[in-house]
C-alpha positions, 0 to 999 in steps of 0.5 A: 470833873474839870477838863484839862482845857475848856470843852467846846461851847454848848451842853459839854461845859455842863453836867447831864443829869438823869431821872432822881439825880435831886430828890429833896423833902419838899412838895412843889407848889403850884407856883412851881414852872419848869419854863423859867428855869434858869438853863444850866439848873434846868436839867437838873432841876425838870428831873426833881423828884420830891418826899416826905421820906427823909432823903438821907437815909438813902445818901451815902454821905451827908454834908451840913456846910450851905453847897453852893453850886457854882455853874459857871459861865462859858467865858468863865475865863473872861474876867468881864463875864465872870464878874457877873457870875461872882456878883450874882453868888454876892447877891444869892448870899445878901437875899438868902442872909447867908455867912458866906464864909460857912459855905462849901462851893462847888465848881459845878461845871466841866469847864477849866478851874480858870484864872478866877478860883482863888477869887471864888474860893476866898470869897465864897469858900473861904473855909473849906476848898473848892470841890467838883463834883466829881468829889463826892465820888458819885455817892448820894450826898444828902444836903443839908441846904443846897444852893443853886446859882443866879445864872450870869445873864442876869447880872447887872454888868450887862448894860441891855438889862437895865433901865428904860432903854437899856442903859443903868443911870445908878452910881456907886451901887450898892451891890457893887460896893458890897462885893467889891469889899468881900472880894477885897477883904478875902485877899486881905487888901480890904484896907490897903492905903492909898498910892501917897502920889498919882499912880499910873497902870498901863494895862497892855497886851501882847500878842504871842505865838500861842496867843494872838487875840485881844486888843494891843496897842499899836504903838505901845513904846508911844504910850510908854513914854508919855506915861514915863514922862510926868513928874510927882506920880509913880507909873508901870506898863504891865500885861496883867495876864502876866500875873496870877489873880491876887497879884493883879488885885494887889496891883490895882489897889495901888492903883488910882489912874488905870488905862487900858484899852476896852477890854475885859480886864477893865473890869478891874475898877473894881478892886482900884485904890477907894478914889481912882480914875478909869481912862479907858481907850476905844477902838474906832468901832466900839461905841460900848458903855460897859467899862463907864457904867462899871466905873459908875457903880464902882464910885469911881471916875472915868475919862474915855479917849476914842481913837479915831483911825481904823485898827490894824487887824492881825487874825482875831486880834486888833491893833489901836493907833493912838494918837501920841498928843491926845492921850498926852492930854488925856492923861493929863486930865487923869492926873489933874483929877487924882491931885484932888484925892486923899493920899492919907499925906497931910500938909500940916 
């Protein structure tokens, strides 16, 4: 089952499995390799014991629905290292022709239900509630189709697993696109309209007693101002953590200029207004194309602003000087770009 607060990292997050834990009717082939395992199917899967008796005359229950078994990252709570494992269970459904919205998905790890469940349910459990594997009560279950996931390291939100040195050169993928509109079509805000002027999010952070980790502005009231300054656009400051998940993607889909210092939570390109723009601000130390890649795949523009000044550190969290007049200027070419979009309002 879940644990109450996330397991230290390594083989606790995960489920142990002895011999005969999976049997299936089926044979191996001599194409069949244990080394290339992925590693949280690994344990599982090296003990598979095969028949051609048939395996449900032994279980003590029997499940027709597609299983997905959803073994989740570590920084499951992450939001740019879980968007890769929820683009991989996409890509799963697309290469098998799978109706998602038939699946029963299986939260298959020891890890918290964390801030992404009701994205996975809706998207890929849409009928029938998450369930654990505790759930079934440790009774055998025979499956009529069992699917393993495509472990997260394989997803393309990581910039070193693609192209020739290690940097993705494709735009508007469509694989982003594709999941983007399951995820968004689960929340019922597939074809939410657009903003009918610029509207303008400052993702901030805060640091809290509890919590003093992350990136947070140096001097946020600076940006605020700048922010609350222009004229024909609507604006917010808002600390997304703040919000449960659907709120925040009903957030961004009214959204069409996001800025946020780099950050997990600029994966939230995804889920912006069809035509928008990313103003991400970088730390002086990073040199990351992450969120610019992202923006890419997802069709959508990004403008960076590089603060130049070292961080003011405070424990793990970091604290960004932002100088006030460049990103007056930044945000200015942020804007000028999304006057050229289609708010849906004719002049006519």
């Amino acid at each position: 089952g879940a644990s109450p607060k996330k397991p230290p990292r390594g083989a606790q997050m995960y489920h142990g499995f002895g011999n005969g834990a999976l049997r299936a009717n089926c044979k191996k082939t001599a194409e069949w390799r244990d080394g290339v395992l992925m590693p949280h199917a690994k344990p599982m899967l090296q003990r598979l014991e095969t028949s051609d008796a048939p395996v449900s005359a032994a279980a003590a229950a029997r499940e027709t629905a597609p299983t997905y078994l959803l073994a989740r990252d570590e920084d499951c709570e992450n939001m740019f290292h879980s968007t890769a494992d929820h683009l991989n269970a996409y890509l799963v459904s697309e290469v098998l022709g799978e109706d998602r919205s038939a699946w029963q998905t299986v939260l298959f790890d020891r890890m918290p239900d964390g801030p992404f469940k009701h994205l996975i349910e809706r998207t890929f459990s849409p009928k029938k509630p998450l369930r654990r594997a505790a759930d079934y009560g440790g009774k055998a279950v025979a499956f009529d189709e069992l699917i393993f996931h495509l472990e997260s390291p394989a997803g393309i939100v990581f910039p070193k697993v693609a192209g020739p040195k290690g940097i993705m050169t494709c735009k508007a993928s469509s694989l982003w696109l594709g999941y983007r509109a399951a995820v968004l079509d689960g929340f019922g805000l597939l074809h939410a309209p657009p903003p009918k002027v610029p509207h303008v999010l400052l993702s901030v952070r805060r640091r809290t007693a509890a919590k003093a980790t992350g990136r947070v502005f140096a001097d946020e009231a600076a940006l605020e101002r700048v922010v609350k300054s222009g004229n024909a656009m609507t604006s917010e400051v808002l600390d997304l953590g703040s919000l449960p998940f659907d709120q925040q993607v009903a957030k961004m889909r009214r959204t069409n200029v996001l800025v946020g210092a780099h950050g997990a939570g600029l994966m939230h390109v995804l889920f912006l207004a069809d035509e928008a723009v990313l103003l991400e601000i970088h730390p002086s130390y990073r040199l990351d194309r992450h969120f610019r890649l992202a923006a890419r795949m997802a069709d959508k523009v990004y403008l960076p602003l590089r603060s130049t000044r070292p961080v003011q550190c405070k424990g793990t969290s970091d604290a960004i000087p932002v100088d006030e007049g460049d990103f007056r200027a930044a945000l200015d070419a942020a804007l000028r770009v999304a006057r050229s979009f289609d708010d849906g309002v004719s002049e006519c």
